[in-house]
N, C-alpha and C positions, 0 to 999 in steps of 0.2 A: 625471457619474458620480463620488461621492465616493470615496476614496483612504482605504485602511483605514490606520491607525501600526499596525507591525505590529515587536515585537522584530528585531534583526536575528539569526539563529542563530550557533552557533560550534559548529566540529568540538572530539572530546573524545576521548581512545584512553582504555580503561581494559581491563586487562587482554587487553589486545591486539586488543580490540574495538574498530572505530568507532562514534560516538555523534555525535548534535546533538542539542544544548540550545537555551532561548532561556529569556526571562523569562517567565513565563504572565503574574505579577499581582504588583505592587509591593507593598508593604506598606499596608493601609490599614485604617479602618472599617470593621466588617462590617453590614448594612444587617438583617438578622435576629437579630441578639444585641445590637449595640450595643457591640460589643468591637473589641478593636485586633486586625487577623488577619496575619500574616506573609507573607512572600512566598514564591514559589509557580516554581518552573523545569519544564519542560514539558522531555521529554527522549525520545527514541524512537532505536531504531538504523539508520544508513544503510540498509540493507539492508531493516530490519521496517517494517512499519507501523504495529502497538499502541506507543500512547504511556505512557509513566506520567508523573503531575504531583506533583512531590515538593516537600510544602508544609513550612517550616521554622514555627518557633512565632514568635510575635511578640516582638519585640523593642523598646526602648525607642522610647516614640512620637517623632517628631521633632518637632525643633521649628516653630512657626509659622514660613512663607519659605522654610524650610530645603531643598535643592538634593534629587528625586526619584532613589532609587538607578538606577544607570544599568546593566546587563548586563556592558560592561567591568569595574565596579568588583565584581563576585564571582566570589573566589578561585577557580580553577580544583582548586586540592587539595578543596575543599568542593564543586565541584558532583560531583568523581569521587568521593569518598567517600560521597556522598549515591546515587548512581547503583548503586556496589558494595552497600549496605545494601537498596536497590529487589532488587536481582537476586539478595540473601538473605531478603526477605521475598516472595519468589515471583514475583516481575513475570518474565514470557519475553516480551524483545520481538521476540523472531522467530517469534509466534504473532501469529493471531489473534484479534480481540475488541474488546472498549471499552476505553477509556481507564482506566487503572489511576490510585487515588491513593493515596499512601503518605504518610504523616505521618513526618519525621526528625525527630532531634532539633537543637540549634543549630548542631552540629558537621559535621550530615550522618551522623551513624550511627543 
């Protein structure tokens, strides 16, 4: 039976809310445009079920070799700000429904 890699999650309080996050999708190639696509955090609340995937814009490519970002290494002030932005462009994730995607900006607003 193959073994899925699978992000590992991290709890997240924002505004007195619990959250888990994880990485949906690193930065990479997009396979339909031929553009560089950003990376992409998958976020939903303990409680709810509907997820939102809150894709950031791309960023400068890496270099050839160069080490894949890892889930540790993003800020946790950026994934809550990124979160606070989702739940002012309407995401309720204590409904439900389909997975919401929200485009931020680099900052996470």
């Amino acid at each position: 039976m193959p073994r899925t890699k699978q992000s590992p999650e991290f709890e997240i309080v924002v505004d007195g809310e619990p959250y888990v996050w994880r990485l949906q999708r690193q930065p990479q190639w997009s396979s339909d445009a031929a553009n560089w696509r950003g990376m992409a955090i998958a976020v939903r609340h303990v409680e709810g079920k509907r997820e939102a995937v809150l894709e950031f814009p791309p960023g400068p490519q890496p270099r050839f070799g160069a080490p894949q970002l890892q889930s540790s290494q993003i800020a946790r002030d950026l994934v809550a700000k990124a979160i606070t932005s989702a739940l002012a462009a309407g995401w309720e994730p204590l409904s439900r429904g389909k997975t919401v995607t929200i485009v931020v900006d680099a900052t996470g607003g």
